[in-house]
C-alpha positions, 0 to 999 in steps of 0.5 A, a space after each residue: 825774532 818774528 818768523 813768518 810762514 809761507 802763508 801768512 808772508 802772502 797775506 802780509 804782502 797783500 795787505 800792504 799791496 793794498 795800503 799802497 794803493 789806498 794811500 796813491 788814491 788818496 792823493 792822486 790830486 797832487 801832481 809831480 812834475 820834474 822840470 829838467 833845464 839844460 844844466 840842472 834837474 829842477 823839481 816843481 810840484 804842481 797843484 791843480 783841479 782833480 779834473 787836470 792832471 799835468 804829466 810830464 813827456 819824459 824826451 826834453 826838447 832840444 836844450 836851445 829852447 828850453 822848452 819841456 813839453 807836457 799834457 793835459 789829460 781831462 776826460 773831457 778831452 778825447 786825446 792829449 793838449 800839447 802845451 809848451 813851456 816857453 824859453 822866456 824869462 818867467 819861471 817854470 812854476 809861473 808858467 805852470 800857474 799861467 797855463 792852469 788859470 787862463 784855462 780856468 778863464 778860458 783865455 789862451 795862455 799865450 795871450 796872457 804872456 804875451 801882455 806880460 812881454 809887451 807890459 813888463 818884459 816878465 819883471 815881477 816887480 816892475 812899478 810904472 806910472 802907477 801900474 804894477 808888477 808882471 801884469 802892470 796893474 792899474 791902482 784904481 784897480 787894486 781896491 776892488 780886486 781886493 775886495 771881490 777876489 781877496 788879492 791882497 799883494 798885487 806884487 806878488 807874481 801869481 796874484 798879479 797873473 790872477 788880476 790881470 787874467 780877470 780884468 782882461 776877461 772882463 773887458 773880452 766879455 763885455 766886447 767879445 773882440 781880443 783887440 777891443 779888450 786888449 785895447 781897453 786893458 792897455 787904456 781904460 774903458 773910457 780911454 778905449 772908447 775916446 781914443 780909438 771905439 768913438 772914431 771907428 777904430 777897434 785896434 790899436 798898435 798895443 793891441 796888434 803888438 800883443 796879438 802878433 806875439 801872442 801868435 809867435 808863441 802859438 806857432 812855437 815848434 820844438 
């Protein structure tokens, strides 16, 4: 047996004091997040960009909304973003993922659940008219989302959260107009142009659906 003196026990717990801070610094990258609902505690990690640290508020929101509500910290920003988990019927991890893209694209998230809703009602493998999954994506559009963004399974959930976020900022790039590019995401381009953009028209009933929901979740309260 090892017996240590006074000193050198010092010294020990310094050092690996020391080792314990190497090792959180090393990995301050991945982020823990404890998502609680109302029965039961579910565990998500979440892996972003070194510059988005997700923290988790640890008071839960009333159980009736099931809702957690959490923060982006980036030092770009001078104080917290509230953003909130929805009670809809997408999972926490989806949730996170959605939230953690659209920023990327620069798209409210909001938005983008909202064309969930109005396009699959959050059904990861819904298959309609030749669209497909959460995002109901086109299959003239899977040849080039596989070549240029590698996205090889359009049915796989964040795949198709990926593809959908990419065609509409495609289409809001190129018009500038949330109802023009939603228009143009629900019929095409040419359909777009045909049906509504060539008679003067710049909203359609899709895009005025989307866009009040996406407003129902923007006025979400706890």
């Amino acid at each position: 047996m090892i017996y240590l003196n006074s000193l050198m026990r010092r010294r020990l717990s310094k050092f690996l004091f020391f080792l314990g801070i190497v090792f959180v610094l090393n990995f301050s990258h991945i982020i823990y997040a404890s998502a609680c609902s109302p029965n039961n505690a579910m565990d998500i990690h979440v892996y972003a960009d070194e510059a988005v640290v997700l923290n988790l508020k640890q008071d839960m929101p009333p159980s009736q909304i099931m809702a957690n509500q959490l923060y982006i910290n980036n030092p770009d920003y001078v104080e917290h973003i509230p953003i909130i988990l929805l009670d809809i019927p997408l999972s926490y991890d989806l949730q996170y993922y959605t939230i953690i893209t659209s920023k990327q694209y620069e798209i409210p998230h909001e938005l983008i659940f909202a064309i969930m809703m109005v396009e699959s009602e959050f059904k990861e493998d819904v298959i309609s008219n030749r669209n497909y999954g959460l995002m109901q994506i086109n299959i003239i559009n899977h040849e080039w989302l596989r070549t240029d963004y590698n996205i090889t399974n359009i049915l796989e959930p964040q795949q198709n959260i990926l593809a959908g976020i990419i065609i509409y900022k495609q289409y809001y790039d190129n018009v500038s107009d949330i109802h023009m590019a939603l228009t143009s995401y629900r019929y095409g381009p040419t359909g777009a142009r045909n049906k509504y953009f060539n008679k003067g028209l710049y909203t359609s009933g899709y895009s005025r659906n989307v866009v009040s929901i996406m407003e129902e979740f923007i006025n979400f309260k706890e």
